[in-house]
MIDOSE-1310 file (N, C-alpha, C; in nm, 2 decimals, decimal comma, always signed):
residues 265
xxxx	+2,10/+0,58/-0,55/+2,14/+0,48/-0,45/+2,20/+0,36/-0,52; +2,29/+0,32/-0,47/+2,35/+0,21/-0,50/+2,32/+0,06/-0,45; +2,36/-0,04/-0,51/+2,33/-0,16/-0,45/+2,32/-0,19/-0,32; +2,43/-0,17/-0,27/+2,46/-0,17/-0,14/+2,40/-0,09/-0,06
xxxx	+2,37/+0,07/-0,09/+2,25/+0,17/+0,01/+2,12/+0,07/+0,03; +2,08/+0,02/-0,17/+1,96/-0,07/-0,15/+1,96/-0,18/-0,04; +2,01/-0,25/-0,01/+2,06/-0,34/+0,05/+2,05/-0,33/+0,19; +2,09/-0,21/+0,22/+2,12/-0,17/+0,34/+1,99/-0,11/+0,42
xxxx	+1,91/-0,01/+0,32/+1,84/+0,01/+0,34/+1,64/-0,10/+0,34; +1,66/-0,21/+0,26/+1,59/-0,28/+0,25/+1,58/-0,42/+0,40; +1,72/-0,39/+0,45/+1,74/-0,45/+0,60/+1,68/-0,39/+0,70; +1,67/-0,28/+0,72/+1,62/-0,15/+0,79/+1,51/-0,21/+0,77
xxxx	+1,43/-0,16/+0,69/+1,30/-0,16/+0,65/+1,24/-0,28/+0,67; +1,27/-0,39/+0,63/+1,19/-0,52/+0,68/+1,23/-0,54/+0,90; +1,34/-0,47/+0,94/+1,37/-0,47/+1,08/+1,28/-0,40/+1,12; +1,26/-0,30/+1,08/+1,17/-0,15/+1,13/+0,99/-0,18/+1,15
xxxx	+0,97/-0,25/+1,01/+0,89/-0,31/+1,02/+0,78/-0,40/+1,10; +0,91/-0,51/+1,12/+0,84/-0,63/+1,22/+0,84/-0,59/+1,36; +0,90/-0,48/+1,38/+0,93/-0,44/+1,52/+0,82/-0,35/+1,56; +0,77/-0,24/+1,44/+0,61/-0,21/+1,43/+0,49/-0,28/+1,43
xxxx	+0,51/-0,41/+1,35/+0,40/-0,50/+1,35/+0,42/-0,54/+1,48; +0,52/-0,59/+1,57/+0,49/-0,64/+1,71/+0,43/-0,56/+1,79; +0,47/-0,44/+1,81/+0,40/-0,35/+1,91/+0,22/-0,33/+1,85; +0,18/-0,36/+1,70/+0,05/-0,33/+1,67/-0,06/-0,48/+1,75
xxxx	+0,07/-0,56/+1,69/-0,05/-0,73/+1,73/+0,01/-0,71/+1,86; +0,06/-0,70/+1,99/+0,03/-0,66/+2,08/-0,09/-0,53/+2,17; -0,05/-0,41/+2,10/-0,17/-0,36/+2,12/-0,32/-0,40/+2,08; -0,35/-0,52/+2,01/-0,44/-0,50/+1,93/-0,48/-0,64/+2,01
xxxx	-0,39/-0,71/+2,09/-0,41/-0,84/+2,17/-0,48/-0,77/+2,31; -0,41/-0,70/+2,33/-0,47/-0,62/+2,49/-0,60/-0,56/+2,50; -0,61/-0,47/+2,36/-0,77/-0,47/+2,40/-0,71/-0,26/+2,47; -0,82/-0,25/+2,47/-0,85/-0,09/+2,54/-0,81/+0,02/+2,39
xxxx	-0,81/-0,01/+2,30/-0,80/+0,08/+2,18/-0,84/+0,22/+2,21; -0,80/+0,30/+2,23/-0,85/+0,45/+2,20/-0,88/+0,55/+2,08; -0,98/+0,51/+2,02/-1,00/+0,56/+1,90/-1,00/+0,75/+1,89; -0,97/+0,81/+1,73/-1,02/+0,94/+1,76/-1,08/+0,96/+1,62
xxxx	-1,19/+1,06/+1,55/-1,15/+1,02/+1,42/-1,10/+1,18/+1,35; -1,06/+1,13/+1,24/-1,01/+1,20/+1,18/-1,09/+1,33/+1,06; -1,19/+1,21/+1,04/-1,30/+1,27/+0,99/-1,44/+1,21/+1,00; -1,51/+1,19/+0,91/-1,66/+1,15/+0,91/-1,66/+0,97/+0,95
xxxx	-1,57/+0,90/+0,90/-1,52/+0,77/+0,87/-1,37/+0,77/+0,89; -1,30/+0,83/+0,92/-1,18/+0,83/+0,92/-1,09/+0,82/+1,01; -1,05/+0,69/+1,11/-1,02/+0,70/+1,23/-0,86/+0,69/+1,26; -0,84/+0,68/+1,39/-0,68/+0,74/+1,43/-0,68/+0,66/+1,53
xxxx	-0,58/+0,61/+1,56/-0,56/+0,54/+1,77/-0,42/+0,58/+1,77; -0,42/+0,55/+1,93/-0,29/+0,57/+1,95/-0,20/+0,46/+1,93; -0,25/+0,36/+1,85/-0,15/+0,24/+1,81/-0,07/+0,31/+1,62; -0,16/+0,39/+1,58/-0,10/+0,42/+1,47/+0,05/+0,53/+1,51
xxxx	+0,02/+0,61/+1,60/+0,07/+0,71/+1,62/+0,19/+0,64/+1,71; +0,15/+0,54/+1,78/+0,29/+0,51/+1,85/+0,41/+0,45/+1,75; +0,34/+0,37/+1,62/+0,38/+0,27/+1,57/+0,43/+0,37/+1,47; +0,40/+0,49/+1,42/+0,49/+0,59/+1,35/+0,59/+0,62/+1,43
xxxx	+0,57/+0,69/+1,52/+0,69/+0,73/+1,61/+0,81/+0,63/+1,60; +0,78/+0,50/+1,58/+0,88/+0,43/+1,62/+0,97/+0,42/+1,46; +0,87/+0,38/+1,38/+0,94/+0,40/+1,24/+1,05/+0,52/+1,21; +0,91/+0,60/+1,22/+1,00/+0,71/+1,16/+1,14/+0,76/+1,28
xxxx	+1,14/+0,74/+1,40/+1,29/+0,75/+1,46/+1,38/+0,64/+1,41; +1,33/+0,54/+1,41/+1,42/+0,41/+1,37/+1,50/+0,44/+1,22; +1,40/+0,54/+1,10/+1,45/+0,53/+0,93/+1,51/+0,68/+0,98; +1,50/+0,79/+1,05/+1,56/+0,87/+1,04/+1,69/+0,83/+1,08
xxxx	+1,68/+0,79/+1,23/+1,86/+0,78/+1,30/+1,92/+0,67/+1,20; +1,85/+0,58/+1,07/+1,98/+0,49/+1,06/+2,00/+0,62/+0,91; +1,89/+0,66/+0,85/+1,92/+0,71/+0,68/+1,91/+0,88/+0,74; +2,01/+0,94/+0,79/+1,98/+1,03/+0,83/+2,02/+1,15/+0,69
xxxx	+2,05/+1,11/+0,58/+2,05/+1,23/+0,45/+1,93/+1,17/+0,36; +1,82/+1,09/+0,45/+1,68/+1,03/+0,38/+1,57/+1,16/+0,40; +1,45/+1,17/+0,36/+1,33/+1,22/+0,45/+1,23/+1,11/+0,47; +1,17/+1,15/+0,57/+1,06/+1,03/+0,64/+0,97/+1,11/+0,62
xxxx	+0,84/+1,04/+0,61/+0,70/+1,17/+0,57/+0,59/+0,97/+0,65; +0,56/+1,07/+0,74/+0,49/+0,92/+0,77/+0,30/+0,97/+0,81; +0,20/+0,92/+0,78/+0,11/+0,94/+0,77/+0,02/+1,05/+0,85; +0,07/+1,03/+0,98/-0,01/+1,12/+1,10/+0,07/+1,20/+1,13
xxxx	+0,19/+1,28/+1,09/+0,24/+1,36/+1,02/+0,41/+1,36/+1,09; +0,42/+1,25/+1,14/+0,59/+1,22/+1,17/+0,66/+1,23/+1,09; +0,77/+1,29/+1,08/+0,85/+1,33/+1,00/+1,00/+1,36/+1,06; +1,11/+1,35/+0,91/+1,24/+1,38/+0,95/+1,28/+1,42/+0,84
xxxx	+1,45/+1,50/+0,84/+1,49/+1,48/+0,73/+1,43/+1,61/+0,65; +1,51/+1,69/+0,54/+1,47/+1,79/+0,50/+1,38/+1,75/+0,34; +1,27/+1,82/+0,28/+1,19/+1,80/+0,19/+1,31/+1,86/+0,04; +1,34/+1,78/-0,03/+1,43/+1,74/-0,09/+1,41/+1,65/-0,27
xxxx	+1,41/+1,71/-0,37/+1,37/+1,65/-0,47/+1,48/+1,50/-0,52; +1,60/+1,55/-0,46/+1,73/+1,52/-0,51/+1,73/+1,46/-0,40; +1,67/+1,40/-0,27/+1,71/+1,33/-0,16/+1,59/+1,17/-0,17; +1,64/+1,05/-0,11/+1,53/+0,96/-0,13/+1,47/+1,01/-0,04
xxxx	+1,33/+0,94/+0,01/+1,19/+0,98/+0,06/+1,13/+0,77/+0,15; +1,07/+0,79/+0,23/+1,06/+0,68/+0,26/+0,88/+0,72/+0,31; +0,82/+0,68/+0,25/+0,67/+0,70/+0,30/+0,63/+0,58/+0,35; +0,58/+0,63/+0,49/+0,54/+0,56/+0,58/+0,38/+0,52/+0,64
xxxx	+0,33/+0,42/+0,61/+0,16/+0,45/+0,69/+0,21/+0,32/+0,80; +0,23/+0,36/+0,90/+0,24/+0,32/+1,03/+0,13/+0,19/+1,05; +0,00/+0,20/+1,01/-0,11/+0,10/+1,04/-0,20/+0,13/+0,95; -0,14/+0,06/+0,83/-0,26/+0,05/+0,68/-0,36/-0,04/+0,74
xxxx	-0,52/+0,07/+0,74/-0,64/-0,08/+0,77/-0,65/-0,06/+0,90; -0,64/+0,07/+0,95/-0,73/+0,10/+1,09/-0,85/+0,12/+1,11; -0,92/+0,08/+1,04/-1,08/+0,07/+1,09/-1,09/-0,08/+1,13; -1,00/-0,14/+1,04/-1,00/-0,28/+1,06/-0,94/-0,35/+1,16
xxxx	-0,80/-0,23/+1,22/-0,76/-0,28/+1,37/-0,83/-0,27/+1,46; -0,92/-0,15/+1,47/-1,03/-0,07/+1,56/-1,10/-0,15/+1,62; -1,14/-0,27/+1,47/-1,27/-0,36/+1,49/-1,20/-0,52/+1,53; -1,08/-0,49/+1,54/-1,04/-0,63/+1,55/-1,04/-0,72/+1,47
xxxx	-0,99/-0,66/+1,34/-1,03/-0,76/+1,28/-0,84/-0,81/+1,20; -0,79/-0,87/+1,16/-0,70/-0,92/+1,14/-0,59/-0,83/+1,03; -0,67/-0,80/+0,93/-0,63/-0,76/+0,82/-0,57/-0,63/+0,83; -0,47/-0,61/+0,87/-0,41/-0,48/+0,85/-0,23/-0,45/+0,85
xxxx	-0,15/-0,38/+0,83/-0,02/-0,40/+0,77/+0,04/-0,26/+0,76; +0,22/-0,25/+0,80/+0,31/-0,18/+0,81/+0,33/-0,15/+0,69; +0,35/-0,05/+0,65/+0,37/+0,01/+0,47/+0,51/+0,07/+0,49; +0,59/+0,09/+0,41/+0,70/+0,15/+0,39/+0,80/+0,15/+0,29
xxxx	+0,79/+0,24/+0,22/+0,82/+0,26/+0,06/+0,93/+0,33/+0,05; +1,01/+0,32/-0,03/+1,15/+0,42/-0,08/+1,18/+0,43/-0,20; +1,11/+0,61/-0,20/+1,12/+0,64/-0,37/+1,20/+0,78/-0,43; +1,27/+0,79/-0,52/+1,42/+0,83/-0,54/+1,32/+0,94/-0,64
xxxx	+1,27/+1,04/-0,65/+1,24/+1,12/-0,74/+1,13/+1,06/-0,78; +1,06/+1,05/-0,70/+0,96/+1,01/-0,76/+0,91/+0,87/-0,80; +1,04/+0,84/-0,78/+1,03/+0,71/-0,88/+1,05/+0,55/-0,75; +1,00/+0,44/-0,76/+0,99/+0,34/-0,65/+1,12/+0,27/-0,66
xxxx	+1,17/+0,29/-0,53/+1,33/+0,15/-0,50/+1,27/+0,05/-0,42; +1,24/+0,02/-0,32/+1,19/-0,09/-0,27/+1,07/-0,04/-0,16; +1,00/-0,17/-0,16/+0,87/-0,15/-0,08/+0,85/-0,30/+0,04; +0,83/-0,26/+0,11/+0,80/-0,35/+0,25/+0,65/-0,35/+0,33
xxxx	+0,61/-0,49/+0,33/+0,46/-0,45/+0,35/+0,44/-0,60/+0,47; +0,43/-0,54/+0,56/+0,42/-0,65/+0,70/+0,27/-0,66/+0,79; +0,20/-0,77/+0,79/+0,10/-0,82/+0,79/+0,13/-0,88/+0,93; +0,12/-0,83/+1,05/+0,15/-0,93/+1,14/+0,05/-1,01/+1,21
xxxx	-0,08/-0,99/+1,21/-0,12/-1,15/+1,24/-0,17/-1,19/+1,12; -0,17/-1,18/+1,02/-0,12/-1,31/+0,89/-0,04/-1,38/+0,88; +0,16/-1,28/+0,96/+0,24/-1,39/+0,95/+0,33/-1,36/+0,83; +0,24/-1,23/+0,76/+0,29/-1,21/+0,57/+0,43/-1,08/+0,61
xxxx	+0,52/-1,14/+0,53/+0,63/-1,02/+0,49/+0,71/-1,02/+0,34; +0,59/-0,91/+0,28/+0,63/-0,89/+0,18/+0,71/-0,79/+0,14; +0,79/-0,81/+0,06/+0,93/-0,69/+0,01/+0,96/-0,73/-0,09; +1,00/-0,60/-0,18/+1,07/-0,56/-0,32/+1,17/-0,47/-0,31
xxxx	+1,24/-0,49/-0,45/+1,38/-0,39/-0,47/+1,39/-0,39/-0,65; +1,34/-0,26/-0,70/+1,37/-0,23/-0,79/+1,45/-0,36/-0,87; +1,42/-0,42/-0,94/+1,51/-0,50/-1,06/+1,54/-0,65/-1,00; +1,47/-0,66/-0,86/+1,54/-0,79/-0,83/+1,40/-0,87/-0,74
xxxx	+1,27/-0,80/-0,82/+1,15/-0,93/-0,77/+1,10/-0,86/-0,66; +0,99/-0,94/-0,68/+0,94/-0,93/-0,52/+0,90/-1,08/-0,46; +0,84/-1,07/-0,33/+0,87/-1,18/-0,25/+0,76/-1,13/-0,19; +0,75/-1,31/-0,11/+0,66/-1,29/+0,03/+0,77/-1,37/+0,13
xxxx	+0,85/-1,35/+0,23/+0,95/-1,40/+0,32/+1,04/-1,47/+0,18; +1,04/-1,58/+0,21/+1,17/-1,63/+0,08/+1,11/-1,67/-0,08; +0,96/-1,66/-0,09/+0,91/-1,74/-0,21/+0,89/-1,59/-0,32; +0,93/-1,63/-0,43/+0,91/-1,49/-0,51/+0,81/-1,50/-0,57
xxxx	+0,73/-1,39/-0,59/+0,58/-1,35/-0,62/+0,60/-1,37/-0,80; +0,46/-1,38/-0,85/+0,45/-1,38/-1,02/+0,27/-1,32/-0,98; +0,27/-1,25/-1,05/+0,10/-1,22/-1,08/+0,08/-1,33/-1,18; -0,10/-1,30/-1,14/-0,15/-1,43/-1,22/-0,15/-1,42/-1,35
xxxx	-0,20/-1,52/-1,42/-0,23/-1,55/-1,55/-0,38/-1,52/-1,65; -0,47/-1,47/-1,52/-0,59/-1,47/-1,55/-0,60/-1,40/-1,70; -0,70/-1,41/-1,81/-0,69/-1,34/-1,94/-0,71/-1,22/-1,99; -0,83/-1,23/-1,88/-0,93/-1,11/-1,91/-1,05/-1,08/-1,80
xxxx	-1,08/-0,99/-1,79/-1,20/-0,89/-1,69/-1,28/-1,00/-1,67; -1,35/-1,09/-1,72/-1,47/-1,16/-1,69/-1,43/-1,28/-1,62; -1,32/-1,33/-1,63/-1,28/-1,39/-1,52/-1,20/-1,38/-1,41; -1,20/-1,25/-1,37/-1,10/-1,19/-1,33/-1,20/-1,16/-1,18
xxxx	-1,07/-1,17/-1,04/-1,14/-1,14/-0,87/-1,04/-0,99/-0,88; -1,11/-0,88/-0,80/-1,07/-0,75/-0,86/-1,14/-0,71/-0,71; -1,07/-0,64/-0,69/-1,05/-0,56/-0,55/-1,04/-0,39/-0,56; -1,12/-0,29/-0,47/-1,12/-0,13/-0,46/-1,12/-0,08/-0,34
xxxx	-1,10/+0,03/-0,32/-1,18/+0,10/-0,15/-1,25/+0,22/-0,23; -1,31/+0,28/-0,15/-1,35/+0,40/-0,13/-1,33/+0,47/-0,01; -1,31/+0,64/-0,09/-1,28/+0,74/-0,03/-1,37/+0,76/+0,11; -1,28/+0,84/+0,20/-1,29/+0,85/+0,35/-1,44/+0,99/+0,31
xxxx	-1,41/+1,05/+0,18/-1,55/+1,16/+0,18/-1,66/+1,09/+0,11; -1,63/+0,94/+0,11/-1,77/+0,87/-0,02/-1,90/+0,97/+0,03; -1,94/+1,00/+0,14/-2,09/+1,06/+0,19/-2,08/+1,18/+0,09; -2,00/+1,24/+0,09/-2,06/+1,39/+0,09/-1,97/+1,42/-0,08
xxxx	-1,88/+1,36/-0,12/-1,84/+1,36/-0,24/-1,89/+1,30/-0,38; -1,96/+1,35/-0,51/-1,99/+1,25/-0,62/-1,88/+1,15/-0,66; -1,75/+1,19/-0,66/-1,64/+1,11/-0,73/-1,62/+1,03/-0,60; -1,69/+0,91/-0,57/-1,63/+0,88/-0,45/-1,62/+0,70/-0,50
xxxx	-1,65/+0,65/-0,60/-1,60/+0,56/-0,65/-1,72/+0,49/-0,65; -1,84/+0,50/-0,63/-1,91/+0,39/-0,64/-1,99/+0,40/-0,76; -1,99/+0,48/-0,83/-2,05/+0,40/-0,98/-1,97/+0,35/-1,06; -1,81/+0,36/-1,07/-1,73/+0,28/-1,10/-1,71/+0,11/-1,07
xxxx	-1,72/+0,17/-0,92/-1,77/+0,03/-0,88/-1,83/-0,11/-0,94; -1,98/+0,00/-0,92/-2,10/-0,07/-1,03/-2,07/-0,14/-1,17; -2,01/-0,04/-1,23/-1,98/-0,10/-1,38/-1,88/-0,19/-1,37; -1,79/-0,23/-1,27/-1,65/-0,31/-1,24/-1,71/-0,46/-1,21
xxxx	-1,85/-0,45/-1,13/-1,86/-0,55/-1,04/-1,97/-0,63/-1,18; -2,04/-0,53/-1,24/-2,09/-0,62/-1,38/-2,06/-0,72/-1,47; -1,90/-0,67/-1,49/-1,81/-0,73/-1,59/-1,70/-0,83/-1,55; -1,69/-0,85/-1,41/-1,56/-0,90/-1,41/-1,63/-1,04/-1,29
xxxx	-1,56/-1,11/-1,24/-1,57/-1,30/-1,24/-1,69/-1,21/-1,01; -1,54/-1,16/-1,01/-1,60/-1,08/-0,85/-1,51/-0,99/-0,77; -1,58/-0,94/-0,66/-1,50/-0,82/-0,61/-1,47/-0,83/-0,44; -1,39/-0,73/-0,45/-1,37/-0,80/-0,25/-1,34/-0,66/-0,19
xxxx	-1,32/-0,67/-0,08/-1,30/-0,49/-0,03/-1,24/-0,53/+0,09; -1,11/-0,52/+0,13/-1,02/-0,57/+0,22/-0,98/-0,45/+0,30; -0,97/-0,31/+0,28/-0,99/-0,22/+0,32/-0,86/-0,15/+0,37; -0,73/-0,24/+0,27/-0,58/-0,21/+0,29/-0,50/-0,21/+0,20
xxxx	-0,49/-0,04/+0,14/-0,45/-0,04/-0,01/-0,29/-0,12/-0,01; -0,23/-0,14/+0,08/-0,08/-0,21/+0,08/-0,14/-0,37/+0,03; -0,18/-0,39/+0,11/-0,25/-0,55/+0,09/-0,29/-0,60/+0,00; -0,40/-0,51/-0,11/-0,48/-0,50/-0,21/-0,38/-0,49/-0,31
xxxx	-0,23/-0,43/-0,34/-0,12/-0,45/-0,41/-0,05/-0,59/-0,39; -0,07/-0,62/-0,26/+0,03/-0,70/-0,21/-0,05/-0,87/-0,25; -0,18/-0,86/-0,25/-0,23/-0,97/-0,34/-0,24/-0,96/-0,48; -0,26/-0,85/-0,54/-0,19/-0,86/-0,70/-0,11/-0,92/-0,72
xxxx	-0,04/-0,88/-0,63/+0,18/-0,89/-0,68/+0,20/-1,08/-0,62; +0,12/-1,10/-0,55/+0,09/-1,27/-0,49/+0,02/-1,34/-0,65; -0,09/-1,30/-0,69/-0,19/-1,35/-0,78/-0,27/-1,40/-0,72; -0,32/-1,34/-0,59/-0,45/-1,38/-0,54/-0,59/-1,31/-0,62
xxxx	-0,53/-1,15/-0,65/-0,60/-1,12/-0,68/-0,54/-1,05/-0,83; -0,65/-1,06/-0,95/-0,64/-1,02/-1,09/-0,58/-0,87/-1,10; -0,65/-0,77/-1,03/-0,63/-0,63/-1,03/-0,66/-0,59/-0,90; -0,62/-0,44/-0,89/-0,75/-0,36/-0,77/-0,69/-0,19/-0,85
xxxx	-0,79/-0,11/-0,80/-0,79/+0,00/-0,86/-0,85/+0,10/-0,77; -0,78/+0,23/-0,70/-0,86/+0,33/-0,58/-0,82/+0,48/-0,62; -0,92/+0,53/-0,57/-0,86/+0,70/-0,61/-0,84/+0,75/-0,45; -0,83/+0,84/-0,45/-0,80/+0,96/-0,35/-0,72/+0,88/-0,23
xxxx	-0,59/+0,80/-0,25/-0,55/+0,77/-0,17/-0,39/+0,89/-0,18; -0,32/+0,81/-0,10/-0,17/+0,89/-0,02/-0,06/+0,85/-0,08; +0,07/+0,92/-0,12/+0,18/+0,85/-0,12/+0,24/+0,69/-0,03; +0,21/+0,72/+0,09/+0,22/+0,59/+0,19/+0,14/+0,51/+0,21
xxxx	+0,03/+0,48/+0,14/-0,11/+0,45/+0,12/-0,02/+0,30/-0,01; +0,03/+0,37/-0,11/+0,02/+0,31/-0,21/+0,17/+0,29/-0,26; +0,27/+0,37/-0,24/+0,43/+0,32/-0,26/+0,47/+0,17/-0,26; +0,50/+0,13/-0,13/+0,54/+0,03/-0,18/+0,46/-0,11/-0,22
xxxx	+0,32/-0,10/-0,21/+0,21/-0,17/-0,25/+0,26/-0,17/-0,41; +0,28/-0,10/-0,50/+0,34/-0,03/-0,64/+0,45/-0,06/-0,66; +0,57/-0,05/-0,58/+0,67/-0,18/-0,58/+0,65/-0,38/-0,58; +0,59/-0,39/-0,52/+0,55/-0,50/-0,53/+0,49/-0,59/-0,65
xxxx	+0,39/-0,52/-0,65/+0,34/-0,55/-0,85/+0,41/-0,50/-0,90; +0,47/-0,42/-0,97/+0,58/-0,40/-1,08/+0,67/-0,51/-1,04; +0,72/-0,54/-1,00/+0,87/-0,63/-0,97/+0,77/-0,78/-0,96; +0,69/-0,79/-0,95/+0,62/-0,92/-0,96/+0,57/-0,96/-1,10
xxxx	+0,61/-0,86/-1,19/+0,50/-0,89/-1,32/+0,42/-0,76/-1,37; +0,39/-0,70/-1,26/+0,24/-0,66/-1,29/+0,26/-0,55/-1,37; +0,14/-0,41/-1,39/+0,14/-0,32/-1,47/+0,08/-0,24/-1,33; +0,11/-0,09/-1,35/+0,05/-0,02/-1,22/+0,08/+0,13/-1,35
xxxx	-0,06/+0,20/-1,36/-0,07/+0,30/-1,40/-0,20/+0,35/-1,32; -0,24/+0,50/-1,36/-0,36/+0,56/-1,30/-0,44/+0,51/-1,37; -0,59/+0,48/-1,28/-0,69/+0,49/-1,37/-0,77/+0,48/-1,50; -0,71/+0,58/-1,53/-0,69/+0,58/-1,64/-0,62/+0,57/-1,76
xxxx	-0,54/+0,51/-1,75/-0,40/+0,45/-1,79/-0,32/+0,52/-1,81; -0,29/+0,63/-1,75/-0,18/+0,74/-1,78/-0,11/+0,73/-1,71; +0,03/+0,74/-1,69/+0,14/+0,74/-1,62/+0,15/+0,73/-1,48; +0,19/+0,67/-1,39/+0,16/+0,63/-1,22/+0,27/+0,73/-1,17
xxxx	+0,22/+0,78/-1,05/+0,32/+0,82/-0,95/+0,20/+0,82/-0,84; +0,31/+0,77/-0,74/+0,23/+0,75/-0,59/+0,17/+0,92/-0,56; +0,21/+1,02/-0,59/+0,22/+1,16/-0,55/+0,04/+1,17/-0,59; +0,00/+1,12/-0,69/-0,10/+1,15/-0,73/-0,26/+1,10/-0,64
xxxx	-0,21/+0,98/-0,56/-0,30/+0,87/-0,46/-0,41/+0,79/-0,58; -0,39/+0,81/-0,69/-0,49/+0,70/-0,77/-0,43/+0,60/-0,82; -0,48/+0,50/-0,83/-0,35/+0,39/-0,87/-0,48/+0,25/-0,96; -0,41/+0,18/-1,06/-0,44/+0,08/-1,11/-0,35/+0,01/-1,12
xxxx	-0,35/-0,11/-1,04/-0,24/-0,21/-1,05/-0,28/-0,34/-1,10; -0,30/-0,40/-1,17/-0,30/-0,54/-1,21/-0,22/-0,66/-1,26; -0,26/-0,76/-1,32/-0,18/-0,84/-1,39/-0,12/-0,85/-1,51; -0,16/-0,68/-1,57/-0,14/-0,68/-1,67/-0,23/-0,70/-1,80
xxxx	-0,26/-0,83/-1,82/-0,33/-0,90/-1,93/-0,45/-0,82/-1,90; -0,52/-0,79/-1,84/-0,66/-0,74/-1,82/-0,66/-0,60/-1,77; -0,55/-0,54/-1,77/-0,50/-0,40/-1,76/-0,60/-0,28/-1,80; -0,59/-0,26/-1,98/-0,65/-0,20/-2,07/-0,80/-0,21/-2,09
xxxx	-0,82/-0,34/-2,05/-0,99/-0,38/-2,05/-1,06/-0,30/-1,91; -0,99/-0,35/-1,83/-1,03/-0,28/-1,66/-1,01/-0,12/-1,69; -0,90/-0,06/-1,72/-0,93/+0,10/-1,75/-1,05/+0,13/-1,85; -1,04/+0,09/-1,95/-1,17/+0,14/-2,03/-1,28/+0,07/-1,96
xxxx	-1,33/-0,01/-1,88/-1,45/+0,02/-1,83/-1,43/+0,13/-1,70; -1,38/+0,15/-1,65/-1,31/+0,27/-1,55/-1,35/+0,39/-1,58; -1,29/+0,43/-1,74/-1,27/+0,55/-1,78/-1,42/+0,53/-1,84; -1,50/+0,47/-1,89/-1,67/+0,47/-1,90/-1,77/+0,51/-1,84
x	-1,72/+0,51/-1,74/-1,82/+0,56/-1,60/-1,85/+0,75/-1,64
């Protein structure tokens, strides 16, 4: 893609966006939520499901040689190695809309082989619209982001979730946890892997680090820190692709220290 697709398509995307966050902070003002779940902890409403529908018609009819792959399983567009890809989670932080609680945000990512072009992450009763584009920064509305300065792990606020199977699964992150929450300044659990990038890529927060998440989960959360400064590898510091759902994103400077206590566990 060229400058101008970018461009074009990064207009989309922040439009598509805010037009999903309205219909969410509206549904979510009215009240009558219809929950379903998905699994043990794992819930669904018909605010996610409408708020896809709308994206993914909106990114198909404008990028119609794109594919759309959006969380509750809307889709467009043919599966394509050589085609861009826009992954979509309609309402990152639905347990959090369920409950009323503020914290939750439009995700929508566009990645070229794999690889991240720009990411849009809309927060609507925060107010927050954050967006990147490959090579030219990231932002929150007009102010451009810098991750922080912090040095090292021990002074460092550091942020995680855990998996939707923590009950019934060993690898479900919480002895990692443990050894994270030992070493480092403190920890927070916001429960919106878009967000949890999207304050890296701010420098609210030092790092955050999750496993068994989604392509649409973590794309353009991963544009954001990279174009802000930051470092975003797995885990264990091996090479990142959203395809995998494990992600370590930080400030960098405390990168290598945060994976090897990671990889200690």
């Amino acid at each position: 893609m060229d400058e101008l697709d970018l461009d074009r398509a990064l207009a989309e995307a922040r439009r598509v966006a805010r037009q999903a966050g309205l219909l969410l902070r509206e549904g979510q003002e009215r009240g009558g939520i219809a929950i379903d779940n998905k699994g043990e902890v794992d819930l669904v409403t018909q605010y996610d499901r409408l708020s896809e529908a709308l994206v993914v018609e909106a990114l198909g009819r404008a990028f119609p040689d794109h594919t759309v792959v959006g969380e509750e399983g809307g889709h467009s567009g043919t599966d394509q190695h050589d085609r861009p890809v826009w992954f979509v989670d309609p309402l990152d932080g639905t347990t959090n809309y369920a409950h009323n609680m503020p914290w939750y945000a439009v995700s929508l990512g566009l990645e070229l082989e794999g690889q991240p072009l720009l990411g849009v992450v809309h927060a609507p009763q925060m107010g927050w619209e954050f967006w990147a584009v490959r090579g030219r920064g990231a932002f929150l509305g007009d102010t451009r982001l810098h991750v922080s300065s912090t040095p090292d792990l021990d002074r460092s606020l550091v942020a995680t979730g855990f998996p939707y199977d923590r009950r019934t699964s060993a690898h479900n992150n919480v002895p990692h946890f443990a050894a994270v929450i030992r070493r480092c300044q403190g920890m927070r659990r916001v429960g919106v892997a878009s967000l949890d990038c999207a304050m890296v890529a701010w420098g609210c927060l030092d790092a955050y680090w999750e496993f068994k998440l989604r392509p649409w989960d973590i794309s353009a959360g991963a544009m954001l820190v990279l174009e802000a400064g930051g470092r975003v590898t797995l885990p264990d510091g091996g090479p990142y692709r959203s395809s995998t759902g494990d992600i370590l994103a930080s400030n960098g400077l405390v990168h290598d220290e945060l994976a090897a206590v990671l990889n200690g566990v």
